[in-house]
Rosetta silent file (secondary structure, phi, psi, omega in degrees, C-alpha in Angstrom):
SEQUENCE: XXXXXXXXXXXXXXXXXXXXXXXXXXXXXXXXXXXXXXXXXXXXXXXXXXXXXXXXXXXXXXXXXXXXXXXXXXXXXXXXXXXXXXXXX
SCORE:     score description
SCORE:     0.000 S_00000001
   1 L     0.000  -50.907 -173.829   -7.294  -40.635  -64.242 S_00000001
   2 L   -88.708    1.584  160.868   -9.292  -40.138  -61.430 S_00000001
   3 H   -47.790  -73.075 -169.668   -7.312  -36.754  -60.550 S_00000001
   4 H   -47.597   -5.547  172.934   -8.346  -35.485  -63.600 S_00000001
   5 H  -110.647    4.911  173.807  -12.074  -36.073  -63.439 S_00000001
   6 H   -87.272  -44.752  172.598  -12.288  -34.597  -59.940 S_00000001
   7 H   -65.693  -38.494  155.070  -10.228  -31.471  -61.262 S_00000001
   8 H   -16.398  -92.163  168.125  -12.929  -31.515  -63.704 S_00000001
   9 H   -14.460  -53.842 -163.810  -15.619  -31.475  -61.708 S_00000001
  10 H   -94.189  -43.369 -163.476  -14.514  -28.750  -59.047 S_00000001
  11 H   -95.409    6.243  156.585  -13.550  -26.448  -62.373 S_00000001
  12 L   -84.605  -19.172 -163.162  -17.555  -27.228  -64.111 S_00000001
  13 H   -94.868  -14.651 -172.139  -18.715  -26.654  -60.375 S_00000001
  14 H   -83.691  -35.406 -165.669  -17.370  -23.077  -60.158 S_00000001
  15 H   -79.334  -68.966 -140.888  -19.473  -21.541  -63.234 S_00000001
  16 H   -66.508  -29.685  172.770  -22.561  -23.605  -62.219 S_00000001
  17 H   -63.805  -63.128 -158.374  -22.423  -22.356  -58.714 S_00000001
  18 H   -92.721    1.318  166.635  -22.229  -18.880  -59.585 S_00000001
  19 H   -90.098  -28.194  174.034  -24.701  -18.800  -62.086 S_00000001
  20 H   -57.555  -44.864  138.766  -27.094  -20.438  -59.331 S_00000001
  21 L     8.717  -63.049 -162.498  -25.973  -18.004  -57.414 S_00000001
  22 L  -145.848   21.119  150.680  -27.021  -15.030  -58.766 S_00000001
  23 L   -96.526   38.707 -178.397  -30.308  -16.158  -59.979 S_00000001
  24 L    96.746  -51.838 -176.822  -34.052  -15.354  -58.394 S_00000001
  25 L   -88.685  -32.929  173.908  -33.699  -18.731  -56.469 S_00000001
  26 L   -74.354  -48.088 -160.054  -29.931  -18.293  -55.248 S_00000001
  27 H   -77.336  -45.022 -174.139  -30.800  -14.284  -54.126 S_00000001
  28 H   -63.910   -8.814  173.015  -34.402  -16.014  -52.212 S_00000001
  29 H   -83.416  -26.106 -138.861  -31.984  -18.691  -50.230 S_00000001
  30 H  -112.753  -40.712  153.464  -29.632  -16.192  -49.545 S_00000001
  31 H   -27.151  -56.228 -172.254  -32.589  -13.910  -48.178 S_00000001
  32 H   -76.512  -19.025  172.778  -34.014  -16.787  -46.037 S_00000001
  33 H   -69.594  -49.270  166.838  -30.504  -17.472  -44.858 S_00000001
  34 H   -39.157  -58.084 -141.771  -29.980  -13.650  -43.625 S_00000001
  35 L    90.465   38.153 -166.440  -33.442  -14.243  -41.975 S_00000001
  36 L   -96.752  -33.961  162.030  -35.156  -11.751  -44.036 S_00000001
  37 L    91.811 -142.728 -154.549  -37.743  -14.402  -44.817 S_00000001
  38 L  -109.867   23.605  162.197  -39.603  -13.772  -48.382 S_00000001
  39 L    81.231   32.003 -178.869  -38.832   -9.714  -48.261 S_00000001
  40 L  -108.871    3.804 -175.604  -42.489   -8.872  -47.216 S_00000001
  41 L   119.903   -0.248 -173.671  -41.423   -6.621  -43.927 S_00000001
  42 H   -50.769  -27.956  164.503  -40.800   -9.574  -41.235 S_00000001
  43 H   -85.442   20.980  150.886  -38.166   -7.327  -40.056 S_00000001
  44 H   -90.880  -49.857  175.790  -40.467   -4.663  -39.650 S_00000001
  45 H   -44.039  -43.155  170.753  -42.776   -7.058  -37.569 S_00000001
  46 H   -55.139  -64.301 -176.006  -40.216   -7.907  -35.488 S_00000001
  47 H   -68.518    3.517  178.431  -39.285   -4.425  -34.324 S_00000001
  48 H   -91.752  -24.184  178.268  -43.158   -3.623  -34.196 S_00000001
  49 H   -66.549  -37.634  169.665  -43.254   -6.623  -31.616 S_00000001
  50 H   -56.035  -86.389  162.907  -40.322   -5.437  -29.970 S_00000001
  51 H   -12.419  -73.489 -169.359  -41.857   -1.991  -29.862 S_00000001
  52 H   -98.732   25.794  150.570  -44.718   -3.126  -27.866 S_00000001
  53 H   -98.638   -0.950 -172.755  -43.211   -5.234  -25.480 S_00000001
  54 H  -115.150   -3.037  154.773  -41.408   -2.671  -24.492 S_00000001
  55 H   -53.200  -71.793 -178.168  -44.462   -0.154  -24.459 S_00000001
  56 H   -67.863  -18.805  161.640  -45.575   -2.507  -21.808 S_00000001
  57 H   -53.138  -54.398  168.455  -42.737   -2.752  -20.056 S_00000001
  58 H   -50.888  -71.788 -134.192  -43.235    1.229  -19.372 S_00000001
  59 H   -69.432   -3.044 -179.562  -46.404    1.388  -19.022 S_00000001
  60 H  -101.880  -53.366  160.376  -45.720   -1.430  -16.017 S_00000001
  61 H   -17.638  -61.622  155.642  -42.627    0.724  -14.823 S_00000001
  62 H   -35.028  -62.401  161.963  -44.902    3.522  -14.477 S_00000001
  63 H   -31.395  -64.841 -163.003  -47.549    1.659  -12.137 S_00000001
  64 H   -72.277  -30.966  154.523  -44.554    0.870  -10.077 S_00000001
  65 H   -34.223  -52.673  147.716  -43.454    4.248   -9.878 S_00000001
  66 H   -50.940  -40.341  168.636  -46.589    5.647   -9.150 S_00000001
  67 H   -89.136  -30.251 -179.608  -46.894    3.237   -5.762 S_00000001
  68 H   -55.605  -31.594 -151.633  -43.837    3.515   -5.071 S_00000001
  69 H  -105.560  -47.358 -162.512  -43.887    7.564   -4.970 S_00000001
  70 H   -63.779  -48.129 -160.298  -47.416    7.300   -3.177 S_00000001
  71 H   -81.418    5.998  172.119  -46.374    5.004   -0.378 S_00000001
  72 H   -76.701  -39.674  179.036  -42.893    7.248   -0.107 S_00000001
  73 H   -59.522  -49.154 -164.918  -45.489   10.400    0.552 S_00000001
  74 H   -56.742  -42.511 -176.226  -47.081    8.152    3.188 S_00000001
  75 H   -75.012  -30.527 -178.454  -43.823    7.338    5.399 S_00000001
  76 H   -58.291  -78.357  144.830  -42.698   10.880    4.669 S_00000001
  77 H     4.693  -68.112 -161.536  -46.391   12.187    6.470 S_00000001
  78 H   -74.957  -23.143 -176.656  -45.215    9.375    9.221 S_00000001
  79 H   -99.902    3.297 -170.434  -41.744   10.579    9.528 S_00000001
  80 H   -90.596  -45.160 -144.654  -42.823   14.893    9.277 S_00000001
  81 L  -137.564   62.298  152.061  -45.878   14.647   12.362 S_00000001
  82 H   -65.955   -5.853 -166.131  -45.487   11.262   14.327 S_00000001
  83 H   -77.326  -55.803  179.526  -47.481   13.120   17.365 S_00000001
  84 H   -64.839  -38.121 -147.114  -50.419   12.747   14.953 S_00000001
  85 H   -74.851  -14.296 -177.385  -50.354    9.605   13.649 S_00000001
  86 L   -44.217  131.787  176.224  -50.637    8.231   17.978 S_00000001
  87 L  -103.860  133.820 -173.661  -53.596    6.888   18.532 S_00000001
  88 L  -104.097  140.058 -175.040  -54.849    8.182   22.116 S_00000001
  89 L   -90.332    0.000    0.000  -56.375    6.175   24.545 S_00000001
């Protein structure tokens, strides 16, 4: 007896699932589950966030580039003419 209301069950649970499924409210879980959120662009926000952390990342790269290449000119200078750089007494 109670086979038979369990095979029930599981074969009324197949339709009702797949009508839930593939309604308005079943496609928005299945959205929020991806992580797509409510479709309005959040995965555009994300890669615009992305985008400018990684703007600043250059734009800090760059800095360091820039002292780095100045204080390379400086040792170069000290390693070309050391005769100059003496200070005479």
């Amino acid at each position: 007896m109670w086979l038979l209301v369990v095979v029930l069950i599981v074969a009324l649970m197949i339709p009702i699932t797949a009508i839930l499924l593939d309604s308005p409210l079943g496609r928005s879980i299945a959205r929020r589950l991806e992580g797509q959120g409510d479709g309005t662009g959040s995965g555009v926000r994300q890669l615009e966030h992305r985008v400018e952390a990684l703007e600043t990342d250059l734009e800090e790269l760059n800095r360091s580039i820039a002292g780095m290449r100045e204080e390379l000119q400086f040792v170069q200078r000290l390693l070309e003419d050391p005769g100059k750089r003496k200070p005479s007494h």
